[in-house]
N, C-alpha and C positions, 0 to 999 in steps of 0.2 A: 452461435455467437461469433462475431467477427474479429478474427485472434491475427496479426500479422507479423511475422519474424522481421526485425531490421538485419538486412544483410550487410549494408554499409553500402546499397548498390540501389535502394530503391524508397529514398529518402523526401525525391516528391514526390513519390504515390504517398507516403504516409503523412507526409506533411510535419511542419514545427513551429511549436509556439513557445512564447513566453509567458513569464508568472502572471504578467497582464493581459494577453489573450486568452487565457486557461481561464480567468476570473469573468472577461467578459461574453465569452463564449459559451460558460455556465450560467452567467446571468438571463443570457440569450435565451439559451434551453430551457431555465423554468418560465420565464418570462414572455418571451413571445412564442416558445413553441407549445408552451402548459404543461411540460413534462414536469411533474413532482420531485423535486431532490431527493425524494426516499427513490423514485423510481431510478434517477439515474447512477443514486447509490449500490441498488439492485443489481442493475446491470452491469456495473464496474466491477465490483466484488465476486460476482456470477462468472465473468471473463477472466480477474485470477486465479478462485479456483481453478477454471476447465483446466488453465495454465500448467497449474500446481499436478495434476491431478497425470498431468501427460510428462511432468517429469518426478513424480513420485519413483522411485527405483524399484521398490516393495510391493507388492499387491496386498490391496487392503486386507486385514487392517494394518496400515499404515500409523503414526504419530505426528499431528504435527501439533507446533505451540504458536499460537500468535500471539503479537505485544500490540496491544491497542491503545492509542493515545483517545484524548476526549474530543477531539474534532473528527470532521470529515471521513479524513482517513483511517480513521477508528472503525467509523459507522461500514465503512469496506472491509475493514476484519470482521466485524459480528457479522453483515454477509457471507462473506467466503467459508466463516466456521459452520454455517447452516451446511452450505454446498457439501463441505469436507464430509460432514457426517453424514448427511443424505445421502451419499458414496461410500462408506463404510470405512471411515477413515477417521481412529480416536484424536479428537479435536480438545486443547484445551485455551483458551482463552485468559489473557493476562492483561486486567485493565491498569496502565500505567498513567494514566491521568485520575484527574479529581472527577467525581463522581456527578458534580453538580454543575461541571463545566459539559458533559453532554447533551449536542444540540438535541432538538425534537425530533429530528428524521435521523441521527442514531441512534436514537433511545428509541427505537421504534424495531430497529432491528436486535437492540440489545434484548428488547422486550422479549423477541422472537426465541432469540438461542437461552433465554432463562426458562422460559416455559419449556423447551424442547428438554430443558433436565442437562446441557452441555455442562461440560467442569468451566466454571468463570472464578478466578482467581486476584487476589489484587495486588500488586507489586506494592512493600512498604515503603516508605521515600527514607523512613528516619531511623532504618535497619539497613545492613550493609547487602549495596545491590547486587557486588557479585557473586557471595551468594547465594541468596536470593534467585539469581538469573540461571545459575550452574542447575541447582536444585529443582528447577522449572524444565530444564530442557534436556536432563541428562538420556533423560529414553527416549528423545525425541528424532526423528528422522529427518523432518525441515523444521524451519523456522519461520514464520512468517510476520516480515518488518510492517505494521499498520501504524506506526506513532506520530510521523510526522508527516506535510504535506508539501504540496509544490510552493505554499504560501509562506514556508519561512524565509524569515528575513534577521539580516543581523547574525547575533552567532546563540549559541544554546547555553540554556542555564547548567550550571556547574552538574548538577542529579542528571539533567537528560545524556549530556554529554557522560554521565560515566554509565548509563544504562545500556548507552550505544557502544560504549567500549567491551560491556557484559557483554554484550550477546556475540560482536566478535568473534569474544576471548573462548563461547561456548564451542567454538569450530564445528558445526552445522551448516549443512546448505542452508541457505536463504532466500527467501523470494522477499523483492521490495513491491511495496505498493505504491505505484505515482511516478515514486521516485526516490531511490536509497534516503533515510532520514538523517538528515543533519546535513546532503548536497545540496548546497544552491541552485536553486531551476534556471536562474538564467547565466548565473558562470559556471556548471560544473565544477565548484573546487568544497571541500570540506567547510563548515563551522563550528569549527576547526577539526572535529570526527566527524564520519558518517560510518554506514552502514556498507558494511561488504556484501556486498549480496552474488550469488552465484547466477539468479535470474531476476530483471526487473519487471512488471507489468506495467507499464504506462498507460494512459486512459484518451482516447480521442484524438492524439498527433505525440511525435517523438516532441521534447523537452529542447529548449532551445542550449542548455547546460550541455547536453549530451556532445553536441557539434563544438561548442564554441570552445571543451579541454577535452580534449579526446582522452586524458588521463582518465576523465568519468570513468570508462568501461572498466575499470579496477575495481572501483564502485557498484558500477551496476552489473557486472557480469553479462550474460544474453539480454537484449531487451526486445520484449515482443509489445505491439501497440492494440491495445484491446476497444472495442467500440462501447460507448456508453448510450447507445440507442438511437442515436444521432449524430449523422456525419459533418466534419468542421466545413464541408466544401458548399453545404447550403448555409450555414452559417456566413461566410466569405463572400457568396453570390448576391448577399443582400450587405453588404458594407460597399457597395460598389457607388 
């Protein structure tokens, strides 16, 4: 899998987009190149793992928790928890979305990690989150942020926004998925929380947010740019 460090120093080799290029460049991917969104989901979540896996501190077994919302970026946690424990790494699983808002290519991996017997748990919205999140993550080693994606826009409902404060408040390394939850993709600034994450995985090119508030890196901690099976630069060659 092709994993690449941002150094601060090699920013057109990895390339940047925005929340509108990241949309049509996935659109691109299933559409003209016939990669399957579960497939590119695969590969994304396969890339934070390896991620995760190279900065675990503990050799397995390890603990980590992931928080999965009902999109997308969910469907890359129920990935990565398959990875995690394929590696011997107790993995538990925290669905924070509604159950009926999962698309059909993450319920496809959701499928996967219920059959494999993982712990899958579900955050209650109308009992008190923090602790809730405390209780979830107290033996946990990292944290892994799945909830939200590069497609938020606007600022967050009152519940997300204090989920995102839990986990925080749990002071745990974190790895983000995409992109810390609750950062805006194309200004880098909070709505109105995000996520602290100690490392981000990005998917396909760095985040145009990242550049445009360098305060981001607060946010995102290391950010490494993982491949989702296809590269944006044949993408680009054909917008010409």
């Amino acid at each position: 899998m092709l994993i690449h460090y941002w150094d601060g120093n090699n920013t057109n080799e990895l390339g940047v987009m925005s929340r509108q290029e990241v949309r049509a460049f996935d659109r691109w991917a299933i559409e003209q190149m016939h990669i399957p969104r579960a497939v590119l989901m695969e590969n994304a979540g396969r890339g934070a793992a390896e991620c995760l896996l190279r900065n675990l501190q503990k050799k397995p077994p390890s603990r980590v928790v992931i928080f999965c919302g009902s999109g997308n970026n969910g469907g890359d946690g129920f990935v990565i928890a398959r990875h995690l424990a394929n590696s011997g790494v107790k993995t538990s699983v925290i669905l924070c979305g509604r159950p009926e808002r999962i698309g059909t290519d993450a319920k496809l991996h959701l499928e996967i990690i219920e059959a494999m017997g993982l712990e899958i748990r579900s955050l209650e919205r109308n009992t008190r989150i923090h602790k809730q999140v405390k209780a979830f993550t107290e033996t946990a080693d990292w944290i892994v942020d799945a909830l939200l994606g590069t497609g938020l826009e606007g600022t967050l409902s009152e519940d997300t926004a204090e989920l995102i404060a839990a986990v925080n408040a749990a002071e745990k390394p974190i790895l983000a998925v995409d992109i810390p939850s609750g950062l805006d993709c194309d200004e880098g600034i909070p709505l109105p929380v995000c996520i602290e994450a100690k490392v981000t995985v990005t998917f396909a090119a760095l985040k145009r947010g990242f550049l445009q508030c360098p305060e981001s890196r607060q946010a995102t901690g290391d950010i490494y740019v993982a491949s989702i099976g296809i590269e944006p630069v044949f993408w680009k060659s054909r917008q010409k």
